[in-house]
N, C-alpha and C positions, 0 to 999 in steps of 0.2 A: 501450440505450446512447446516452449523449448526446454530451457534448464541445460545448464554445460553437461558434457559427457565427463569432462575430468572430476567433477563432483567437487569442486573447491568449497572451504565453507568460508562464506564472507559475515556471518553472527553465529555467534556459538556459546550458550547459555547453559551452564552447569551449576545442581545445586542452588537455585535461587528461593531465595525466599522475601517474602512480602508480605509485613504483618501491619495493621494501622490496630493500636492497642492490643485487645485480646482478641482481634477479630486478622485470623490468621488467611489469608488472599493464598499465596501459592507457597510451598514446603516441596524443597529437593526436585526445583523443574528444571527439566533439560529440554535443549531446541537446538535445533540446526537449520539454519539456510543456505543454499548454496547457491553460486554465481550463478547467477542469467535466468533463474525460476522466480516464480509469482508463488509465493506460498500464503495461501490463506490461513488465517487464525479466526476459530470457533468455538464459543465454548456458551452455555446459559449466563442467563442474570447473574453477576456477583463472582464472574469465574478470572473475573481481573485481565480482560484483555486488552486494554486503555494502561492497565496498572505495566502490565508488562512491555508495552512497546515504549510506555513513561521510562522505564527501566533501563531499559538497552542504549536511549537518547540520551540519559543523566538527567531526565527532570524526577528520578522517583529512586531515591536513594535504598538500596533494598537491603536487608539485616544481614542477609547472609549471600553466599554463592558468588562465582565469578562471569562476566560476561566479555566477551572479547568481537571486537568487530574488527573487519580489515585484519585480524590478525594482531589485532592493540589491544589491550585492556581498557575499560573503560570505567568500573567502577574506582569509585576512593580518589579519580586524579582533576587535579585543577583545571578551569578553562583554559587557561594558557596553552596545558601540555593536551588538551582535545581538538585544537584549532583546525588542526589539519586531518582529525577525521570528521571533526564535522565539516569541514567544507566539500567532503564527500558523499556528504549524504542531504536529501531533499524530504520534507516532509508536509502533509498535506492532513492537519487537525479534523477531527470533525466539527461542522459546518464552516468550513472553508478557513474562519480566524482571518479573516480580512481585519485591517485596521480600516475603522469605518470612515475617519479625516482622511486619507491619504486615497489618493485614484489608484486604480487599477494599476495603473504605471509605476507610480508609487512604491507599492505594495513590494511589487518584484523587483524594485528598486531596494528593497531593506537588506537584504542578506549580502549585497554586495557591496554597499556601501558599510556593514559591518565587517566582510572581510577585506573590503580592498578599498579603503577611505580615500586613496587618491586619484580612484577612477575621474576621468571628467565628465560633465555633464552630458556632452555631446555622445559621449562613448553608454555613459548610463541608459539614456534615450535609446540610442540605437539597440542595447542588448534585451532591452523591458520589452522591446516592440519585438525585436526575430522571438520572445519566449512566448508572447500573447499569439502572434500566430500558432507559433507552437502548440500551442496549447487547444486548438479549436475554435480561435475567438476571433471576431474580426478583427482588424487592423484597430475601427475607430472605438474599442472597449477601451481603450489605453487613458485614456481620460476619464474616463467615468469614475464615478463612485459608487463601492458596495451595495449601495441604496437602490442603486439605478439597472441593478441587472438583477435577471432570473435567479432561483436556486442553480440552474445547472451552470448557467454562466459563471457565479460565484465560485462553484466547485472548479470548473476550469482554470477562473483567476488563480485560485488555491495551488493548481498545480504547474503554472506558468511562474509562480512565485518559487514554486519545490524545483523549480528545474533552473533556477535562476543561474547556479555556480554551478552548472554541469554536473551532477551527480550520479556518483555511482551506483547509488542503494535510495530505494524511495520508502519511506514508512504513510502506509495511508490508512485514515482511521475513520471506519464506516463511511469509506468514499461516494456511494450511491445514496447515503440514507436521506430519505426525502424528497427525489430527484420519480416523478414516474417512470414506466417502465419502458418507453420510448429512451427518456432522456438518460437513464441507467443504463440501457444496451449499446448506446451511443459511448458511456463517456466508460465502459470497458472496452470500447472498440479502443477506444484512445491509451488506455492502459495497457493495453497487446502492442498496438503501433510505435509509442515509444518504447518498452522494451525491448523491440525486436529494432528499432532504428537506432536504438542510444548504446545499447547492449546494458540493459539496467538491470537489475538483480530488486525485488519487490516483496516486502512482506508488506501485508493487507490484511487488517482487522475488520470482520463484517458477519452481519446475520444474512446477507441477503445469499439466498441459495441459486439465484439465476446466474448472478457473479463466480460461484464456488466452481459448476460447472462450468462456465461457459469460457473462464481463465486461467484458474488455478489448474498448479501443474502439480501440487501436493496441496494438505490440506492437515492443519495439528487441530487436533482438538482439544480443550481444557476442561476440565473435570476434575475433581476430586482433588483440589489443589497444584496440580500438576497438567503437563503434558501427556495424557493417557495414550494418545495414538496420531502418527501421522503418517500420511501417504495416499494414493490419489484415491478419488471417489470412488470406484471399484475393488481397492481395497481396502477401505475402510469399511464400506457396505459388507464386508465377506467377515468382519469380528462383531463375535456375540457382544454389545456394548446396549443395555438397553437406553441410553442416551441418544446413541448415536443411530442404532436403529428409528428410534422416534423421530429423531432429526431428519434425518438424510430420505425415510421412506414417509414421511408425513405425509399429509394431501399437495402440501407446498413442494414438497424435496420430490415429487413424483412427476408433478407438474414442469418443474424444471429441467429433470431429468431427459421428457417426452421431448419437451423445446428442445435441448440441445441434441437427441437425436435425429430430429427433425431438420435443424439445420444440417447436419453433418450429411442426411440424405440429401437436403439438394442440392449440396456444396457437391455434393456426388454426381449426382443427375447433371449437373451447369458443367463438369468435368469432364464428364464423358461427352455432353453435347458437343462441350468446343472441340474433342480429340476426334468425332464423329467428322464435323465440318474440317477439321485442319486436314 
């Protein structure tokens, strides 16, 4: 897990608020991501973590507060004048939001032909195909349709599509959910890989606690309307929060915990083996 040492912040979220009627979602939330980290967002049923990432992208227009990504503002302005931060950013819906007509090729074909209409076809092909690799998929996924592949295959489509126009910043929402626990540890392997290959900067919406550990380099949590706390799992575990206590030391949050100390010991053990033989 990285995260820049300069601490840049690439989304920065002040004062937000998100009401649907009288039914008040978040009041005066504040967030920070910084370059090159994986921050996870958690929070129970009903604590608007969907609502919020809806937010930050301009699909969820929020009453109050200001958000700024890149350094740009993003609330209140027309597509026109967000063109070119979104072309910086890749996103990965939950369950994948494949268009179900259109092939896998397709698919990762949409964002580029919306921002660059006069690519040609030849060049289309060629870029659909280096992101489906990319992505963990075989070469011949490229033609297939939604229909015809796994859940976790689907989810990779998802992010061979998010990676389409090179992106800076990925937004992924409940990335693993569905996926068993093979194919979840698999496809966080791939979420560490490109960030550390692409230099990507990641906020990630998720209940799953194998994920929080096993990638996340901070971690916010939502509650009470707001952003109550963020920072990494050992810090969070050390504030009296009975939420987060429940959360994090459950039977699950415990479980996961073992796992990843687990591996960290034999990533240890295989380290010292090969320094042993070298």
């Amino acid at each position: 897990m990285n995260g820049e040492e300069d601490g840049e912040i690439i989304i920065e979220v002040r004062g937000l608020r998100n009401a649907f009627g009288e039914q008040v979602v978040h009041e005066d939330l504040d967030l920070e991501v910084k370059r090159g980290e994986i921050l996870g967002v958690v929070g129970g049923s009903g604590t608007g973590k969907s609502v919020l990432m809806r937010s930050i992208i301009g699909l969820q227009t929020p009453e109050a507060g200001d958000i700024t990504v890149f350094g740009e503002p993003v609330i209140g302005r027309e597509d026109r004048e967000l063109q070119n931060i979104r072309k910086r950013w890749g996103i990965l819906f939950q369950g994948a939001a494949l268009f179900s007509t259109l092939t896998v090729a397709e698919n990762v074909q949409v964002p580029l032909r919306e921002f660059y209409p006069r690519l040609g076809e030849a060049l289309l092909d060629e870029i659909a195909a280096f992101k489906i690799v990319m992505s963990g998929l075989p070469p011949d996924a490229g033609p297939k349709y939604p229909a015809e592949l796994s859940g976790g295959m689907k989810k990779r489509a998802g992010i061979a599509r998010a990676l389409a126009l090179d992106p800076d910043l990925l937004f992924l929402d409940e990335p693993t959910a569905g996926l068993d626990p093979i194919g979840a540890a698999a496809f966080d392997e791939l979420i560490v890989e490109l960030r550390d290959r692409l230099g990507l900067t990641v906020l990630l919406i998720t209940h799953d606690l194998d994920t929080l550990y096993a990638i996340c380099d901070r971690v916010a949590v939502l509650a009470e309307r707001k952003v109550i706390a963020v920072g990494t799992i050992p810090e969070l575990l050390a504030l009296d929060h009975e939420w987060i206590q429940e959360y994090f030391r459950g039977p699950r949050g415990r479980a996961a915990e073992e796992a990843t100390e687990a591996d960290a010991e034999a990533e240890a053990r295989a380290a010292q083996h090969g320094g042993a033989e070298g």
